[in-house]
C-alpha positions, 0 to 999 in steps of 0.5 A: 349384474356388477361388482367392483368398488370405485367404479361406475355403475348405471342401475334401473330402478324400475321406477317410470323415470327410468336410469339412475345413475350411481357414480363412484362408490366410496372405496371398500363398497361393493354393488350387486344387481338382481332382477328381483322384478323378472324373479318375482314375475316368474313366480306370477306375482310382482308384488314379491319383488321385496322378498326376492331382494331379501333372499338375495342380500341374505345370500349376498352379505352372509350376515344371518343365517338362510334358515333364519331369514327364511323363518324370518319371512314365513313368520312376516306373511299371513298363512295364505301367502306363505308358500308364495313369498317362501318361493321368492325368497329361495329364488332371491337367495339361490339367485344370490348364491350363484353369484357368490359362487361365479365370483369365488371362481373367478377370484374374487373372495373378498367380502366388502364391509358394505353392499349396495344392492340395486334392482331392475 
């Protein structure tokens, strides 16, 4: 997990070519990792990874309301795999709330005008 603007940050993509390293963000722009690939297992189904990211942007920027995104996915999956991909995504979006909270305790209130989100 890192936060900060300016800095380096190395993030696995989870790609067979292993790191990809990310040098300097412009300044004002803020990065933040989630294991949306361990998240997604743990719910058995890798291929969720997706909506674990959704849920955690969605917890990360503030920008839409939980409720709507989260109607957003329910209506964006056939019935049969509804229940699935609403589980990923409350995981994604309580993953990105602990975080938002951990870094308010610390001090860090701001919100940057733009996220970079990466995976593992």
């Amino acid at each position: 997990m890192a936060a900060g603007g300016g800095g380096r940050v190395s993030a696995l993509r989870g790609e067979a070519s292993g790191w990809t390293a990310v040098d300097r963000y412009p300044n004002g722009v803020r990065a933040y990792g989630v294991p949306a690939t361990r998240l997604a297992e743990e719910l058995g189904r890798k291929v969720v990874l997706n909506i674990v990211m959704v849920g955690f942007f969605g917890a990360v920027t503030g920008l839409l309301e939980a409720d709507a995104l989260r109607k957003a996915v329910a209506d964006s999956v056939p019935p049969a795999i509804q229940k699935l991909n609403l589980q990923a995504y409350d995981k994604g979006f309580e993953y990105g709330s602990r975080l938002m909270e951990r870094l308010a305790e610390n001090g860090d209130r701001g919100w940057c005008r733009q996220v970079g989100v990466y995976w593992a």
